[in-house]
mmCIF file as gemmi writes it, N, C-alpha and C atoms, coordinates in Angstrom:
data_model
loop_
_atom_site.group_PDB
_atom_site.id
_atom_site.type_symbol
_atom_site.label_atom_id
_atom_site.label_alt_id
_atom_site.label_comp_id
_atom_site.label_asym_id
_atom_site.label_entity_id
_atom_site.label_seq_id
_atom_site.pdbx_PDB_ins_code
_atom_site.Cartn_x
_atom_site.Cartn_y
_atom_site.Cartn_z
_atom_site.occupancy
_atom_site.B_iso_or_equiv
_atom_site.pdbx_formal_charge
_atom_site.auth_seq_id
_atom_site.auth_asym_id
_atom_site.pdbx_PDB_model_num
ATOM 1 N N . UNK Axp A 1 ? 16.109 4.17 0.181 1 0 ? 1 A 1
ATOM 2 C CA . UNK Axp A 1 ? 14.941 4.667 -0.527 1 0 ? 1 A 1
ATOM 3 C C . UNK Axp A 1 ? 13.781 4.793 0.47 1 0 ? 1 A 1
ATOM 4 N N . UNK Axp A 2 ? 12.719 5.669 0.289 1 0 ? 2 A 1
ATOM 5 C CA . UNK Axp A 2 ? 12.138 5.839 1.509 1 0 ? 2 A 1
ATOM 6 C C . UNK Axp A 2 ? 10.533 4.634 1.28 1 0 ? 2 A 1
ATOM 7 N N . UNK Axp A 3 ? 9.894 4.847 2.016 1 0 ? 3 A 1
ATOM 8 C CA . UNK Axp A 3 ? 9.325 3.433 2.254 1 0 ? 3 A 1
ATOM 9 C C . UNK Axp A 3 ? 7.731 3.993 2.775 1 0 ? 3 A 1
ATOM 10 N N . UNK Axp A 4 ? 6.748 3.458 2.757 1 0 ? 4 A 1
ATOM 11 C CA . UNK Axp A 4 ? 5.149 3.491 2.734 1 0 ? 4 A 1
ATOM 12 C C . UNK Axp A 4 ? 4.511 2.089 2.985 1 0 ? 4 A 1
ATOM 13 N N . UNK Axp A 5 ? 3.588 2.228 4.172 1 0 ? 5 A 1
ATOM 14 C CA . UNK Axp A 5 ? 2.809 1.534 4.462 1 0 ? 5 A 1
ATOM 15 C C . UNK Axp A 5 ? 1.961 0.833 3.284 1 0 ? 5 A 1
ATOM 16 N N . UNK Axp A 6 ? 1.738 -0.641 2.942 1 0 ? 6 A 1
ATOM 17 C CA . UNK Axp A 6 ? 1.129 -1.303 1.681 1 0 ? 6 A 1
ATOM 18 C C . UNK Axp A 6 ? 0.377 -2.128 2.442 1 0 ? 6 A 1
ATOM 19 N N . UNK Axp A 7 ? -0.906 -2.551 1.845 1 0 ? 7 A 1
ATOM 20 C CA . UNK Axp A 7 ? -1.396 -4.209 2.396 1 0 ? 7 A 1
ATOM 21 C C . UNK Axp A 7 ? -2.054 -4.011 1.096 1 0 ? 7 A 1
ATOM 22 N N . UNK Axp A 8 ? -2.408 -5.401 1.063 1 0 ? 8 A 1
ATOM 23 C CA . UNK Axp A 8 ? -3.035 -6.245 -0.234 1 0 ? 8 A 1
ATOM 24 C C . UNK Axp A 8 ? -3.771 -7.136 0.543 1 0 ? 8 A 1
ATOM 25 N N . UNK Axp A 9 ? -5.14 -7.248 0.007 1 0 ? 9 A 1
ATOM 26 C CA . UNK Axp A 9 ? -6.111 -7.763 0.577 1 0 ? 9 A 1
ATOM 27 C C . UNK Axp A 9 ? -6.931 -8.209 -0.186 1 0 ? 9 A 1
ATOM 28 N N . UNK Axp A 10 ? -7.452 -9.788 -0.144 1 0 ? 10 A 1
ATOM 29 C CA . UNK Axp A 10 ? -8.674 -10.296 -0.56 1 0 ? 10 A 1
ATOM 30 C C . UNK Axp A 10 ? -9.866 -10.092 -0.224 1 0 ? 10 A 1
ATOM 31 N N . UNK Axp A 11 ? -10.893 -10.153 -0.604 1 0 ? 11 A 1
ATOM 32 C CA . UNK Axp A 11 ? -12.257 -10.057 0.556 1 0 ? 11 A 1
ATOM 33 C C . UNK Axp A 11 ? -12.136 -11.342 1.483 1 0 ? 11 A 1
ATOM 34 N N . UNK Axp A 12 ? -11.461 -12.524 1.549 1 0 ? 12 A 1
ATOM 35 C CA . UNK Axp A 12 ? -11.307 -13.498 2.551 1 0 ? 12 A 1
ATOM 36 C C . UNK Axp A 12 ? -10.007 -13.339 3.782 1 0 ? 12 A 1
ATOM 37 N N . UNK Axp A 13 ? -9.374 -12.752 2.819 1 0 ? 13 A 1
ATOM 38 C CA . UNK Axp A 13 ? -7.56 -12.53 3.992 1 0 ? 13 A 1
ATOM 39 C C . UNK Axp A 13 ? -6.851 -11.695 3.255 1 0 ? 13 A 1
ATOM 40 N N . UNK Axp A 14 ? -5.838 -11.174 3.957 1 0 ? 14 A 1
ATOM 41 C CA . UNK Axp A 14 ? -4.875 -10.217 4.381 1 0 ? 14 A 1
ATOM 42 C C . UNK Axp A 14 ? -3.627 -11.155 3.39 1 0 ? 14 A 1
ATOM 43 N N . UNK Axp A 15 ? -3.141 -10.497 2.475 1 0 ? 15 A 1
ATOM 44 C CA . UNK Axp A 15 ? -2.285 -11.406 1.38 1 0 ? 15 A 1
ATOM 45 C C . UNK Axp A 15 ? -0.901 -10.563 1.801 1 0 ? 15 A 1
ATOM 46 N N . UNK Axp A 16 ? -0.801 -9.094 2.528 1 0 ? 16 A 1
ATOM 47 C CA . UNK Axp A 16 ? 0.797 -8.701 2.217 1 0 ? 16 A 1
ATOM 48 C C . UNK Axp A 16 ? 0.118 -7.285 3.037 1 0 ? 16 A 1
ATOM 49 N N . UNK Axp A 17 ? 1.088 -7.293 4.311 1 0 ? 17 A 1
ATOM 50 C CA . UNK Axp A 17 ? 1.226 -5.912 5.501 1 0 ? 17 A 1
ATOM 51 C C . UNK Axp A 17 ? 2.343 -5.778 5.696 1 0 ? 17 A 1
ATOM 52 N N . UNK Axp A 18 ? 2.9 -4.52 5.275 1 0 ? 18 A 1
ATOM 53 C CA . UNK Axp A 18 ? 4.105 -4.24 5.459 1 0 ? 18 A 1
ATOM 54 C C . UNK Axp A 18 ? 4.907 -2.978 4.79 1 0 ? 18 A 1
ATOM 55 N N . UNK Axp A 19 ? 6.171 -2.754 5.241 1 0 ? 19 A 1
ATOM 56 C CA . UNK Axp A 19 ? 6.826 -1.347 4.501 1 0 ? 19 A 1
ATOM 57 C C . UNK Axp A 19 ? 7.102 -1.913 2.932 1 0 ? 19 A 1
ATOM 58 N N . UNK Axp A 20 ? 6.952 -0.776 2.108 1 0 ? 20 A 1
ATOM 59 C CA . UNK Axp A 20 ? 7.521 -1.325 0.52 1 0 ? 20 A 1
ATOM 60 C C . UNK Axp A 20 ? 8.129 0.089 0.084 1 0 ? 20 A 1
ATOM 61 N N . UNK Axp A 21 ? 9.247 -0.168 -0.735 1 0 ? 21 A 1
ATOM 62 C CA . UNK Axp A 21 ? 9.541 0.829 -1.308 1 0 ? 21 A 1
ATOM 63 C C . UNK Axp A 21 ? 8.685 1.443 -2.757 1 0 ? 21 A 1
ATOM 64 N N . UNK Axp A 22 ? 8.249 0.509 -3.155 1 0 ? 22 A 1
ATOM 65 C CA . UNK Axp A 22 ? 7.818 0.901 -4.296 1 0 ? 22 A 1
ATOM 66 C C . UNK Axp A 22 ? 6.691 -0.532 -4.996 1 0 ? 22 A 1
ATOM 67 N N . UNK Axp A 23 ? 5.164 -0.465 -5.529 1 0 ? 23 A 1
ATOM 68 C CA . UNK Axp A 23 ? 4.137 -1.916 -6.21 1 0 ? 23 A 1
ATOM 69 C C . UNK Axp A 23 ? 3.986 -1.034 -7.498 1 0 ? 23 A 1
ATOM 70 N N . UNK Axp A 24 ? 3.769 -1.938 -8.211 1 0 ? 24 A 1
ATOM 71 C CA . UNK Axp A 24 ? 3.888 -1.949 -9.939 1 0 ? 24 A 1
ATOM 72 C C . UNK Axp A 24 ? 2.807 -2.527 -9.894 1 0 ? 24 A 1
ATOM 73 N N . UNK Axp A 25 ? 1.684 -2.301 -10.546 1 0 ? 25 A 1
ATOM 74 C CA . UNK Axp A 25 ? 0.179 -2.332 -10.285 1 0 ? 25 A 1
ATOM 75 C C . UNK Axp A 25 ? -0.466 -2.102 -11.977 1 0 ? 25 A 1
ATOM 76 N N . UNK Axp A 26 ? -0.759 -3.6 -12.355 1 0 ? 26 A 1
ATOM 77 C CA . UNK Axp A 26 ? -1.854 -3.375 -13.64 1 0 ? 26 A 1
ATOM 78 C C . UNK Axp A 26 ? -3.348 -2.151 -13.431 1 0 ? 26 A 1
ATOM 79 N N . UNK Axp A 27 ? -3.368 -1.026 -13.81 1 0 ? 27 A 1
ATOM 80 C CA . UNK Axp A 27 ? -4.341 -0.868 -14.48 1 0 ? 27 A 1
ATOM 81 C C . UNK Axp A 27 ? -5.027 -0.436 -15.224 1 0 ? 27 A 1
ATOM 82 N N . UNK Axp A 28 ? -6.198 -0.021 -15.761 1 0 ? 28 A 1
ATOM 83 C CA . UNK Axp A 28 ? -6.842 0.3 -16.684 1 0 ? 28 A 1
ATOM 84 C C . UNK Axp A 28 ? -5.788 0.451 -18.05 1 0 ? 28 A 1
ATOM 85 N N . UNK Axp A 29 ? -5.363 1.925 -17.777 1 0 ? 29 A 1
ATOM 86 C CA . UNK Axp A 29 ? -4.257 2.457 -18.625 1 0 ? 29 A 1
ATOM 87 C C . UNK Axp A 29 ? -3.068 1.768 -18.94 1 0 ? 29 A 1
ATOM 88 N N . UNK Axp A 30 ? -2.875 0.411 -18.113 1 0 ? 30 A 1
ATOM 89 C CA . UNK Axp A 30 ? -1.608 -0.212 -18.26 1 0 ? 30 A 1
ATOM 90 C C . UNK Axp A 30 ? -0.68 -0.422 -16.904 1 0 ? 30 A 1
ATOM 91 N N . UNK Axp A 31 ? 0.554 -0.658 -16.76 1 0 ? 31 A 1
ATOM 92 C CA . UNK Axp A 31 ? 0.93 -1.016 -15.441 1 0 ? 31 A 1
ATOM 93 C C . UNK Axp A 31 ? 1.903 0.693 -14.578 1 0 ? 31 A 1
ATOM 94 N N . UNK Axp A 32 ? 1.219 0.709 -13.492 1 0 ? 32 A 1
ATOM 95 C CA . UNK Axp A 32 ? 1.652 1.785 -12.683 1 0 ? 32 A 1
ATOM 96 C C . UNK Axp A 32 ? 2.732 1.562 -11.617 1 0 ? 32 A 1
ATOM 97 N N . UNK Axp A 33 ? 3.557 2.411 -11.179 1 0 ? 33 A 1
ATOM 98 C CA . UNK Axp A 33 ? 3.915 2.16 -10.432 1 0 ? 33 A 1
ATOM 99 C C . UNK Axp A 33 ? 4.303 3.396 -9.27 1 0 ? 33 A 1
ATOM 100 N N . UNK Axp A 34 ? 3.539 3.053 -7.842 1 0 ? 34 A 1
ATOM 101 C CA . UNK Axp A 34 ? 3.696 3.871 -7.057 1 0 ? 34 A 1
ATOM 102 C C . UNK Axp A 34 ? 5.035 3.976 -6.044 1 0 ? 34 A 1
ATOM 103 N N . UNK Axp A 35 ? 5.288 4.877 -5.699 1 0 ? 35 A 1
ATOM 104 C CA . UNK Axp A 35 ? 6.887 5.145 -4.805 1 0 ? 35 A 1
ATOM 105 C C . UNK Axp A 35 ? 6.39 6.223 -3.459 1 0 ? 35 A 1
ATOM 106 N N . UNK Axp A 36 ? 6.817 6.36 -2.502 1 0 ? 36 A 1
ATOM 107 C CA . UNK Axp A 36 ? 6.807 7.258 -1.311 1 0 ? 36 A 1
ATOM 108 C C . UNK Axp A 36 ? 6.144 8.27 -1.722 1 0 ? 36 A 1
ATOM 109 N N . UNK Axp A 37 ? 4.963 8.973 -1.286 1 0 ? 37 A 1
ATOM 110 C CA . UNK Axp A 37 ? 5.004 10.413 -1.334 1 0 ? 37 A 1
ATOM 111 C C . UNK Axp A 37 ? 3.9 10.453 -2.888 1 0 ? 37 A 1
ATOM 112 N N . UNK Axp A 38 ? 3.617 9.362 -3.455 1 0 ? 38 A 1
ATOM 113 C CA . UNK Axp A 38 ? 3.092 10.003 -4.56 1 0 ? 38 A 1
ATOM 114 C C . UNK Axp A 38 ? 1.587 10.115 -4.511 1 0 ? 38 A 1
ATOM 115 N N . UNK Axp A 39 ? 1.044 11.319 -4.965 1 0 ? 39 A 1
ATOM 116 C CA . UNK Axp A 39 ? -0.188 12.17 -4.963 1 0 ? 39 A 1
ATOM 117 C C . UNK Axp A 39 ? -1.425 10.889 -4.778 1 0 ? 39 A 1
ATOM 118 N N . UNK Axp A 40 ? -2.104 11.338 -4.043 1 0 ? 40 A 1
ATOM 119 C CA . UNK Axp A 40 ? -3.937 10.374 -3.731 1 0 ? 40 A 1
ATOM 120 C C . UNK Axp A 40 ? -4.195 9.889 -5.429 1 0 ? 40 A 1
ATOM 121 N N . UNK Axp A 41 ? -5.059 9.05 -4.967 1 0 ? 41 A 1
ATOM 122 C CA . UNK Axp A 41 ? -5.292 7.808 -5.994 1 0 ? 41 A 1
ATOM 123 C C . UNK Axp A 41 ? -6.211 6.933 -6.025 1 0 ? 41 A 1
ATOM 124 N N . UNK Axp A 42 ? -7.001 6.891 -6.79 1 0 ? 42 A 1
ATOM 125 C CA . UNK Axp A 42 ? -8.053 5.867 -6.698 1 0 ? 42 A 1
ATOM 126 C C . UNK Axp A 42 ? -8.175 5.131 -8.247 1 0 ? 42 A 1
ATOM 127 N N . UNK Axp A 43 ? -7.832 3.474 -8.254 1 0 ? 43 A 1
ATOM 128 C CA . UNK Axp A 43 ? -8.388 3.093 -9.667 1 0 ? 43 A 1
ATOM 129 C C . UNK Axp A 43 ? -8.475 2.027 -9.56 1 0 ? 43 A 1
ATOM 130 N N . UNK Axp A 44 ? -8.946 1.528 -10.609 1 0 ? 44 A 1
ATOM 131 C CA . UNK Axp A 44 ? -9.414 0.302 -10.906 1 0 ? 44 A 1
ATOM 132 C C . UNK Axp A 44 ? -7.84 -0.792 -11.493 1 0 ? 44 A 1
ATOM 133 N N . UNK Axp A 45 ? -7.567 -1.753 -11.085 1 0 ? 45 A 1
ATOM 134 C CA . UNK Axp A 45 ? -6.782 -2.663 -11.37 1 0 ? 45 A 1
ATOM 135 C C . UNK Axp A 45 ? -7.391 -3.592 -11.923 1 0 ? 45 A 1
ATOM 136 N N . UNK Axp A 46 ? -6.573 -4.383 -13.248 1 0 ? 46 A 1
ATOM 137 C CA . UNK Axp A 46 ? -6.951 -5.304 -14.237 1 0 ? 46 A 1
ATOM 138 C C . UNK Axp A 46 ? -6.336 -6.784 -13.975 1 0 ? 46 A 1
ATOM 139 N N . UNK Axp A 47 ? -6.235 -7.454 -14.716 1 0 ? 47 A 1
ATOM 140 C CA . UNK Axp A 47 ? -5.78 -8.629 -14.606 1 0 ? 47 A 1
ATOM 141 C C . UNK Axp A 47 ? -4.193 -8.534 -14.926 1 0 ? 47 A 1
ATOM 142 N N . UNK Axp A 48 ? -3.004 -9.272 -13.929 1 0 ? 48 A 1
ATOM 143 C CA . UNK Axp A 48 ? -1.602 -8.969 -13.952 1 0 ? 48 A 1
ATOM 144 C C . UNK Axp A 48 ? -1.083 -9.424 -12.72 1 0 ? 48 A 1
ATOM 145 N N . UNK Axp A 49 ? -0.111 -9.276 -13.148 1 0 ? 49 A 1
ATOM 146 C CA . UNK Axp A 49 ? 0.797 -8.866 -11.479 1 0 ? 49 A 1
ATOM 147 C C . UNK Axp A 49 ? 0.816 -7.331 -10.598 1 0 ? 49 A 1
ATOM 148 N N . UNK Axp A 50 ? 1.118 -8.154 -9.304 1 0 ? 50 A 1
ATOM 149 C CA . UNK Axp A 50 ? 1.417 -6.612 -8.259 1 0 ? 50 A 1
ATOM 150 C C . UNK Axp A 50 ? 2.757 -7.404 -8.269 1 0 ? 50 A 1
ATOM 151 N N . UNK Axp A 51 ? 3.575 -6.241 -7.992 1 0 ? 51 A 1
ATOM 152 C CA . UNK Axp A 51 ? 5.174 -6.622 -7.74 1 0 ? 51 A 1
ATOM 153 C C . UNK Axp A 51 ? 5.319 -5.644 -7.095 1 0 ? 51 A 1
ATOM 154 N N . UNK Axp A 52 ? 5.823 -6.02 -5.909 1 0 ? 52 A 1
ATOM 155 C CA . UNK Axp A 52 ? 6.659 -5.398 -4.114 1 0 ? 52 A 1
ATOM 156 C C . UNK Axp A 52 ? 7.618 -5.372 -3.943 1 0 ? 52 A 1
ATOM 157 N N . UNK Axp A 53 ? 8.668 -4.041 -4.22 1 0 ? 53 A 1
ATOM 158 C CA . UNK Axp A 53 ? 9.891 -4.373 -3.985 1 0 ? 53 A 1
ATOM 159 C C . UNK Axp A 53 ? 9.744 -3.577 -2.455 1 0 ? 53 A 1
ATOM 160 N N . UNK Axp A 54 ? 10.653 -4.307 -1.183 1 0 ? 54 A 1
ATOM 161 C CA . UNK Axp A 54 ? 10.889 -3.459 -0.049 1 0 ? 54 A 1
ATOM 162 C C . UNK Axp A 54 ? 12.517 -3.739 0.019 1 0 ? 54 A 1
ATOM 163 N N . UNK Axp A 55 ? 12.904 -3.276 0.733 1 0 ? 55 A 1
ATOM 164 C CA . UNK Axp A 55 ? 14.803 -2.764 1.529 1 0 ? 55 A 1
ATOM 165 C C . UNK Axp A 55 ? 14.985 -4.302 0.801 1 0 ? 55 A 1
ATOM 166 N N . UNK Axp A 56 ? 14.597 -5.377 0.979 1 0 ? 56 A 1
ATOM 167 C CA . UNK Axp A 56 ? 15.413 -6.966 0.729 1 0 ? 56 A 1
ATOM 168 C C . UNK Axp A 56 ? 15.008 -7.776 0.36 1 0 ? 56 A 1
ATOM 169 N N . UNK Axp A 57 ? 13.74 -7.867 -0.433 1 0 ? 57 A 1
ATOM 170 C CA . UNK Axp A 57 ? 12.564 -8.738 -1.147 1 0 ? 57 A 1
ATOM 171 C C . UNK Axp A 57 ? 11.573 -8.237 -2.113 1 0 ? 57 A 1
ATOM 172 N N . UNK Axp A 58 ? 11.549 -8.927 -3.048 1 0 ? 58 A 1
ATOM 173 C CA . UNK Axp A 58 ? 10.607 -8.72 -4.288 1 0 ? 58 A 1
ATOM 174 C C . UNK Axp A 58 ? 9.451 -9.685 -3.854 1 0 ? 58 A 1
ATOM 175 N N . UNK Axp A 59 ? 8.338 -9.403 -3.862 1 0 ? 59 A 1
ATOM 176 C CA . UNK Axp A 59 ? 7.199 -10.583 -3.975 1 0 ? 59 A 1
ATOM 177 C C . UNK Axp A 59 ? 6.208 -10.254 -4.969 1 0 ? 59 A 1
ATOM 178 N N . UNK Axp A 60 ? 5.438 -10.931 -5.679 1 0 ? 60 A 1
ATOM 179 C CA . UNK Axp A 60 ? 4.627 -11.262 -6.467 1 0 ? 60 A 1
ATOM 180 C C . UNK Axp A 60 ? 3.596 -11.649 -6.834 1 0 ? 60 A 1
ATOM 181 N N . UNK Axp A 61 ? 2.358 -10.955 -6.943 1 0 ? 61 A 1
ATOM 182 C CA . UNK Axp A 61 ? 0.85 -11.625 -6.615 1 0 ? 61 A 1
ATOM 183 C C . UNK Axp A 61 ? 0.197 -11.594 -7.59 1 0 ? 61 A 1
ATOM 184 N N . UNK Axp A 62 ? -0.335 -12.419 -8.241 1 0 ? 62 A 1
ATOM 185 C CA . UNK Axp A 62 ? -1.246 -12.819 -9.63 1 0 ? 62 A 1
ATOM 186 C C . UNK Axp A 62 ? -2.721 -12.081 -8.855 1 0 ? 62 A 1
ATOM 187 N N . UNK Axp A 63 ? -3.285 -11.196 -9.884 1 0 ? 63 A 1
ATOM 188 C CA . UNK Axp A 63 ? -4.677 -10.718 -9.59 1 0 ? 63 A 1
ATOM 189 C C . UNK Axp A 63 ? -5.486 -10.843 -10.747 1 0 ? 63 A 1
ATOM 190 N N . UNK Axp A 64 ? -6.826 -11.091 -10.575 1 0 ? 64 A 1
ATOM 191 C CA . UNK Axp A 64 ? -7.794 -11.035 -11.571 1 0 ? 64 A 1
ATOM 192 C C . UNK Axp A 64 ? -8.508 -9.444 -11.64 1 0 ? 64 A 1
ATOM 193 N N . UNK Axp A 65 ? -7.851 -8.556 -10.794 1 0 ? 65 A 1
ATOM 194 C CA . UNK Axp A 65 ? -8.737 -7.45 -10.94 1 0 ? 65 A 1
ATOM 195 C C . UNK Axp A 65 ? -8.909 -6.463 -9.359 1 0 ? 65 A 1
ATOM 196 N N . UNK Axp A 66 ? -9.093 -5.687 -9.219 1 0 ? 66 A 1
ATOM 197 C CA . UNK Axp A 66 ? -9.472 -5.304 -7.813 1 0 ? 66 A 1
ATOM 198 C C . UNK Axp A 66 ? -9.299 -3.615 -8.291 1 0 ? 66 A 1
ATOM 199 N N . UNK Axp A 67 ? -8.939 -2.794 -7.1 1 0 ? 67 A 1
ATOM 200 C CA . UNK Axp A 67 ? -8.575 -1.002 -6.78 1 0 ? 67 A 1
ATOM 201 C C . UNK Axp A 67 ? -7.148 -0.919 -6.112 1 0 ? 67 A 1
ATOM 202 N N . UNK Axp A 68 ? -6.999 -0.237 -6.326 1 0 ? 68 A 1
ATOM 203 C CA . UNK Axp A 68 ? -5.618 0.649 -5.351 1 0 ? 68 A 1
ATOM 204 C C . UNK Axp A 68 ? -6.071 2.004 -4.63 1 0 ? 68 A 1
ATOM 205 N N . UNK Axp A 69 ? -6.366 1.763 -3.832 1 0 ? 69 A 1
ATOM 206 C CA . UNK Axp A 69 ? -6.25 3.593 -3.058 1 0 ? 69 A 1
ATOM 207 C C . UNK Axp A 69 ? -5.058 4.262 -2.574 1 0 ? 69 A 1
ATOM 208 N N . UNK Axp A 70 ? -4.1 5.03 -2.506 1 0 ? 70 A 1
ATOM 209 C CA . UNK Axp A 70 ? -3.21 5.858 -2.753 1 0 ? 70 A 1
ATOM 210 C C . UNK Axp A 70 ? -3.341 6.741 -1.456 1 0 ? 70 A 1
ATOM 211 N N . UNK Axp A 71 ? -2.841 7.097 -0.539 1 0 ? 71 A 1
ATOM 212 C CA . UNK Axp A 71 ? -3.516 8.19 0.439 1 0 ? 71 A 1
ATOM 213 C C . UNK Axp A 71 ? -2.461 8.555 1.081 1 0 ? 71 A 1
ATOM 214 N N . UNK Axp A 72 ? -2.441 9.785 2.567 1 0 ? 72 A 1
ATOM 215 C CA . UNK Axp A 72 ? -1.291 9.977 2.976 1 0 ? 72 A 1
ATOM 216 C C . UNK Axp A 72 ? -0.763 9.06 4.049 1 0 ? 72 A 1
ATOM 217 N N . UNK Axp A 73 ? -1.859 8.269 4.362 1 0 ? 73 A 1
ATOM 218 C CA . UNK Axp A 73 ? -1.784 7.092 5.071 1 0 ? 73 A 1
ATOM 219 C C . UNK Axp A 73 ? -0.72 5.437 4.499 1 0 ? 73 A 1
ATOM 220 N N . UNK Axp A 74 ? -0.388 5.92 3.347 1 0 ? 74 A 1
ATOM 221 C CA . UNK Axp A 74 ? -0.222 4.458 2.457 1 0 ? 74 A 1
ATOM 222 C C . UNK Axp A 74 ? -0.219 4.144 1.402 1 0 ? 74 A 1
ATOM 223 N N . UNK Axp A 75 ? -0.726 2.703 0.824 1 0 ? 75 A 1
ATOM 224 C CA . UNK Axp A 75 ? -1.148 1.946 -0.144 1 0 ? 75 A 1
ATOM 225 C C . UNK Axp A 75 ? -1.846 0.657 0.489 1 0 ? 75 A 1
ATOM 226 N N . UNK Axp A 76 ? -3.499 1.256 -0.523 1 0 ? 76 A 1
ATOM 227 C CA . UNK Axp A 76 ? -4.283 -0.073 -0.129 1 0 ? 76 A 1
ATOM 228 C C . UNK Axp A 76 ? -4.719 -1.149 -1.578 1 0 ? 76 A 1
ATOM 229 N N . UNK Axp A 77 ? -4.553 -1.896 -1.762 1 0 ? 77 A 1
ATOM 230 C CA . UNK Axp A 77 ? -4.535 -3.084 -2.911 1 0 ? 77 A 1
ATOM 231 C C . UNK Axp A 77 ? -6.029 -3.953 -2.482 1 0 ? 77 A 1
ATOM 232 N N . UNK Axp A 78 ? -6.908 -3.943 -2.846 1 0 ? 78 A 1
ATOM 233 C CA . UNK Axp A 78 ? -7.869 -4.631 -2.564 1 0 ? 78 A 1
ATOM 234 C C . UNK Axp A 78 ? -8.332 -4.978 -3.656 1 0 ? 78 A 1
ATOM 235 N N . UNK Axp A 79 ? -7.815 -6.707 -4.123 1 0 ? 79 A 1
ATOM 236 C CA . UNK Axp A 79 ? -7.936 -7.692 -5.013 1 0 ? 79 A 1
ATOM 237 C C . UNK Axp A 79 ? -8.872 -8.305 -4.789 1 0 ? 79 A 1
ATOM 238 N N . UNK Axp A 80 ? -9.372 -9.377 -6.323 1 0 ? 80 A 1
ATOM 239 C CA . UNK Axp A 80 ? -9.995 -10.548 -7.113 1 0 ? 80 A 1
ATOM 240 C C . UNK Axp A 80 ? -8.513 -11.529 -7.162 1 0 ? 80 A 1
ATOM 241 N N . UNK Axp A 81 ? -8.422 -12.586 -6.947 1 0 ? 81 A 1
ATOM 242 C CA . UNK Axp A 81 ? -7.361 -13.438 -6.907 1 0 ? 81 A 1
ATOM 243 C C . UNK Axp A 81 ? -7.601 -14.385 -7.881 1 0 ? 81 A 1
């Protein structure tokens, strides 16, 4: 499956840098989930989980809230913890 640059970030530290295939992302509207290649993006994230699947690991991050930006560069996650 093809794969995109992700980090997740607090305003204190760097929580997750790395390839992902695909984050499942609370927001506004309910939970999203982005994959390789999908169109620019900007929103607001709610209270939930982010879930990271890459090639051999799922990980899991409790958020109180933050954005996702979407670009051809990536995925940027910049959380409330």
């Amino acid at each position: 499956m093809p794969e995109f640059d992700l980090t997740i970030a607090t305003p204190q530290k760097q929580l997750f840098k790395d390839k992902a295939e695909s984050v499942n992302a609370p927001s506004e509207e309910g939970y999203m989930t982005i994959l390789a290649g999908h169109a620019p993006l900007l929103a607001n994230l709610t209270k939930g989980k982010v879930t990271i699947k890459a090639a051999t690991d799922t990980k899991e991050f409790d958020i109180t809230g933050g954005f996702i930006e979407v670009n051809e560069k990536g995925v940027i996650i910049l959380v409330k913890q």
